[in-house]
C-alpha positions in Angstrom: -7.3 13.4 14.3 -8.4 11.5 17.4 -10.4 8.7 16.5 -9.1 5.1 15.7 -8.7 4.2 12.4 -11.0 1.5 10.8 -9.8 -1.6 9.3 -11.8 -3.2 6.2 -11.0 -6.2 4.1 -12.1 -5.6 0.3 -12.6 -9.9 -0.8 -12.8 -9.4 -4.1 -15.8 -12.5 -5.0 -13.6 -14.1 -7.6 -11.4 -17.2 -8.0 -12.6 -18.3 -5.0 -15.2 -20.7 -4.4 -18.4 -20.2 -2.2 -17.0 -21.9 0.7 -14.0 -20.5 1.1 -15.5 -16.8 0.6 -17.1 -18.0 4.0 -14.2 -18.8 5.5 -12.2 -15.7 4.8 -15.3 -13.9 5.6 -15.7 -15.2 9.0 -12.3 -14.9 9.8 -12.2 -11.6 9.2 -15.3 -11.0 11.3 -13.7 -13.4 14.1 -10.4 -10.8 14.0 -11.8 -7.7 14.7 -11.9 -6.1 11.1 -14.8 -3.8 10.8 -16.3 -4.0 7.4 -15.7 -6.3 4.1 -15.9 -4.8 1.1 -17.1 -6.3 -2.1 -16.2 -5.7 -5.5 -19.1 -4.6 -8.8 -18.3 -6.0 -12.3 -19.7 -8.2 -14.7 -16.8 -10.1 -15.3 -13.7 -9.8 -13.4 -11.2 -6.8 -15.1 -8.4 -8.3 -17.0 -9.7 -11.8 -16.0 -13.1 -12.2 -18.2 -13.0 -16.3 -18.1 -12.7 -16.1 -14.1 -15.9 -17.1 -12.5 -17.1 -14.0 -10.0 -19.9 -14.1 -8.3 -22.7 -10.9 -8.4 -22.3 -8.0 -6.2 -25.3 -8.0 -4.2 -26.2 -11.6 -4.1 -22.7 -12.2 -2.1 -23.4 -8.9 0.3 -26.7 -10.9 1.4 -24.5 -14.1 2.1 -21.7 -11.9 3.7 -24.7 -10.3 5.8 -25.6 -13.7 6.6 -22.1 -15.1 7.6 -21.7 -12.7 10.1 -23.0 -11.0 13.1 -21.3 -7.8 13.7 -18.7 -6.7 10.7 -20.5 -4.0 8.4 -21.1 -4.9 4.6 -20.2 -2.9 1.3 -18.6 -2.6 -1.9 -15.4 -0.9 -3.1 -17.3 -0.1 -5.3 -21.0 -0.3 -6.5 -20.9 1.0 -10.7 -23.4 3.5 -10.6 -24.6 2.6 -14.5 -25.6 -0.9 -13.2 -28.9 -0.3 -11.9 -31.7 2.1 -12.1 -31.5 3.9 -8.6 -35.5 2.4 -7.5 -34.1 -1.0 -8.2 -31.0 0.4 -6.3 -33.3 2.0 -3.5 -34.7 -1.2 -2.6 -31.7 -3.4 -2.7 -30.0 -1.2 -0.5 -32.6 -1.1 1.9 -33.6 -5.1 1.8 -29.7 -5.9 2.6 -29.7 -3.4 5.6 -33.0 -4.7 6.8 -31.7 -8.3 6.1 -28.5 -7.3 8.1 -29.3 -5.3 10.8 -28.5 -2.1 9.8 -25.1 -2.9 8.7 -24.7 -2.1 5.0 -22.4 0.6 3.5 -23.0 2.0 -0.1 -19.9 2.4 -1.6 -20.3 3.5 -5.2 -19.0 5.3 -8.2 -19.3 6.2 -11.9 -17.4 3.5 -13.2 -13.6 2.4 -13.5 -13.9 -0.2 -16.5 -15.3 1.9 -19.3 -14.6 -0.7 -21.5 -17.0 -2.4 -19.6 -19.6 -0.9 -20.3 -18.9 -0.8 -23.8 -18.7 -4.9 -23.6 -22.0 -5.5 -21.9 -24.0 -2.9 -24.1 -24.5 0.0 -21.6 -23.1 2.7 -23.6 -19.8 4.5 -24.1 -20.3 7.5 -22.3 -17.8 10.1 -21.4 -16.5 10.9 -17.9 -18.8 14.0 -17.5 -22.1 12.3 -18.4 -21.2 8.7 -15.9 -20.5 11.4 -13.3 -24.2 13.5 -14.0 -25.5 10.0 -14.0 -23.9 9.1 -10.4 -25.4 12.7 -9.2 -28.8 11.7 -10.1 -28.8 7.9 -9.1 -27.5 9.6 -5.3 -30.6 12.1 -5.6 -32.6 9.8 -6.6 -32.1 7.2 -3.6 -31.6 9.0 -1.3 -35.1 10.7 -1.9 -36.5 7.1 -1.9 -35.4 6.2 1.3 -36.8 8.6 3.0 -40.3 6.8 2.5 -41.8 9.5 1.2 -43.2 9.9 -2.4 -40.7 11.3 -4.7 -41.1 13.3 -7.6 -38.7 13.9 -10.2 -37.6 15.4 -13.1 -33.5 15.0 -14.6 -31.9 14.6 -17.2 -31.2 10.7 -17.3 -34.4 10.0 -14.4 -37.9 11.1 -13.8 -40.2 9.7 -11.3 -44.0 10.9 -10.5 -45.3 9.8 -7.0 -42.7 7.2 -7.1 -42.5 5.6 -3.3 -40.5 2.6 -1.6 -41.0 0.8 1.9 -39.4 0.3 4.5 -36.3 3.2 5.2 -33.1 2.3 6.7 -33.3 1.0 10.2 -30.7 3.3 11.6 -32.2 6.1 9.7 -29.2 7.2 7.5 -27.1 4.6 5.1 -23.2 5.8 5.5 -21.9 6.5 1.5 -18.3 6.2 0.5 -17.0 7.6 -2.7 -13.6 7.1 -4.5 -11.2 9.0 -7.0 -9.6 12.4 -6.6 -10.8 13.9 -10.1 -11.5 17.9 -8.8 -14.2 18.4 -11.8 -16.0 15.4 -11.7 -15.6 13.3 -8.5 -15.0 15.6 -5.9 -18.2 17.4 -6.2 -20.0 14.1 -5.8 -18.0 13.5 -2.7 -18.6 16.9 -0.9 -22.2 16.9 -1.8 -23.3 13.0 -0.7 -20.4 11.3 0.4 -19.7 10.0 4.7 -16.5 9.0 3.2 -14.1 9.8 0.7 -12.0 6.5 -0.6 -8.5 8.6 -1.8 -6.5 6.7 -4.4 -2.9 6.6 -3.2 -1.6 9.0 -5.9 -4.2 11.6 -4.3 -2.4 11.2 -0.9 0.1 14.1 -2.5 -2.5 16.3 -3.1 -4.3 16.3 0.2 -3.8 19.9 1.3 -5.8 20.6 -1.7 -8.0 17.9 -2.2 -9.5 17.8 1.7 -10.5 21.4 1.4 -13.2 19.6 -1.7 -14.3 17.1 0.3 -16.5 18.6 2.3 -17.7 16.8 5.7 -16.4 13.2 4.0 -13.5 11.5 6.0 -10.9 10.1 4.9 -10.2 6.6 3.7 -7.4 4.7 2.2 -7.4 1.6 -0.1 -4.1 -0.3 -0.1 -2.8 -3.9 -1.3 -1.0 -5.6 1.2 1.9 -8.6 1.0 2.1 -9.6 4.8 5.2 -11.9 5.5 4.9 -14.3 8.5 8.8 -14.2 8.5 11.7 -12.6 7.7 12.5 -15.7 5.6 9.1 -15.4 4.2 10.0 -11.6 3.1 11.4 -11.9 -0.5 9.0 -14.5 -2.2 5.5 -13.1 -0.1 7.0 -8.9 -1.6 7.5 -10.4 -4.8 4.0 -12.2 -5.0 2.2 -9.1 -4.2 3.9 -7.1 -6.8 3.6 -9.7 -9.4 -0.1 -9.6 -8.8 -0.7 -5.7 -7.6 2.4 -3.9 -9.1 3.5 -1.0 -7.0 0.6 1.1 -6.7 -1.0 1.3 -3.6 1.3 -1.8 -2.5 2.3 -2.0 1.0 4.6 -5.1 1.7 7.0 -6.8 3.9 6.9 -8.0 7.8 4.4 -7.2 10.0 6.8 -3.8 11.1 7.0 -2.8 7.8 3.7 -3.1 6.6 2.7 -1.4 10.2 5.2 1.5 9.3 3.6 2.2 5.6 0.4 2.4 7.1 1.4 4.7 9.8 2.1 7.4 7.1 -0.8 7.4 6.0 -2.2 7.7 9.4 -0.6 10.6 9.9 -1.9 11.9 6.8 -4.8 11.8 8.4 -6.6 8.6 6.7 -9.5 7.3 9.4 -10.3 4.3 7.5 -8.5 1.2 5.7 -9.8 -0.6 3.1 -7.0 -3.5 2.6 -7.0 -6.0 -0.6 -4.1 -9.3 0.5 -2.2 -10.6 -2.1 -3.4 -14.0 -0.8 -6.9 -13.6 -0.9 -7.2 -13.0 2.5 -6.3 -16.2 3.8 -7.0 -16.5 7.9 -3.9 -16.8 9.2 -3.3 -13.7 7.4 -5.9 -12.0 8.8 -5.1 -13.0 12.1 -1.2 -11.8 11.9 -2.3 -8.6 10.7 -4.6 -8.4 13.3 -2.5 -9.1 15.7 0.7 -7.5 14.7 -0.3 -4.6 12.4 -3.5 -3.2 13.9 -1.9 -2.6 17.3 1.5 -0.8 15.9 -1.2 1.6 13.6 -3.6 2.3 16.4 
């Protein structure tokens, strides 16, 4: 493990207002992170009366904010969309970016969800041959070339789509650590693999399923400015994330949990603040933290 690790924000497009989405945004362009991630629902989970904002609508703005930091989603529900509408949106925000755009996607966490909004309760197994599909199916349409196609939830006959992505290949990340149903999805399509936190135990046995993917990490983070800031900025975060995946304290400590999984061998960050991602949060840990981890 040679490389230096990547550092994303995932800005969740909820409770926030349009404006200060910018701001964050910016801010974390302006501090060196090197992707935001978005999040994929129809209303927010556990929060249904929060206003959110939809998923690809708010990667064009972020696309439009910014200059350099990469766009994606943490994740993209693969049930959402019929994978030509996907095809094309895909492409149209990479065009529209540059070439910066990430898929991120999976099967989807909320079943309930889907349930609420009338798109079927499926099981597990039959979201994950969905997913399988929806990947086949666009990445056969961005080639450019006409597809033709014949699955079990999608068939297409001559079906084509203009233009391709402008850097020829669109990186995928996919989440989860399942070994039947998500890890096959990960070693067969997947640029990255997005391991949940109780994964990280597993690794000697789940890296070996992963294929070619690397290795990324989502965490929630409670950065203190101060050690007198410690206690109440700890007890937010958990109050709002629980333990899992939590990281908290002083810029040292949150530099010494990430470390560990550095030397786990995760290449990539994907890090959710308990404060929204407010700047000067952004700029501590980007000051502080990044350094100490790289």
């Amino acid at each position: 493990m040679t490389s230096t690790p990547q550092f994303s924000v995932f800005m969740p497009q909820m409770r926030m207002d349009m404006g200060t989405i910018e701001e964050r945004v910016r801010a974390a362009e302006a501090c060196g992170f090197h992707k935001i991630d978005l999040m994929d629902h129809l209303n927010p989970p556990l929060l249904p009366a929060a206003p959110m904002y939809d998923a690809f609508v708010m990667a064009t703005a972020v696309a439009a904010w910014t200059e350099r930091v990469r766009v994606g989603h943490m994740v993209l529900c693969g049930q959402f969309r019929h994978p030509a509408l996907l095809a094309k949106m895909i492409v149209s925000v990479d065009h529209f970016s540059g070439g910066r755009f990430d898929l991120g996607i999976g099967w989807g966490s909320v079943p309930d969800e889907l349930e609420r909004f009338g798109l079927g309760d499926e099981p597990p197994a039959v979201r994950a041959a969905r997913l399988r599909e929806t990947l086949e199916v666009v990445q056969a349409l961005l080639t450019g070339e006409p597809v033709n196609y014949q699955g079990r939830f999608f068939q297409m006959e001559n079906a084509q789509q203009q233009p391709t992505p402008l850097n020829g290949h669109i990186p995928i990340l996919i989440g989860g650590a399942g070994r039947k149903l998500t890890m096959p999805l990960v070693r067969d399509f997947a640029d990255w693999w997005n391991c949940p936190v109780y994964g990280m135990h597993e690794l000697d046995e789940l890296i070996p399923l992963a294929g070619n993917a690397r290795l990324s990490v989502q965490r929630a983070i409670g950065l203190a400015p101060s050690t007198a800031a410690r206690d109440e900025v700890v007890a937010t975060a958990q109050r709002r994330f629980g333990d899992w995946a939590l990281v908290a304290g002083t810029p040292d400590e949150v530099a010494e949990g990430l470390k560990a999984d550095r030397e786990m061998g995760a290449e990539q960050f994907v890090l959710q603040f308990s404060d929204f991602a407010a700047p000067e949060t952004l700029e501590l840990f980007a000051a502080e933290v990044i350094p100490a981890v790289t």
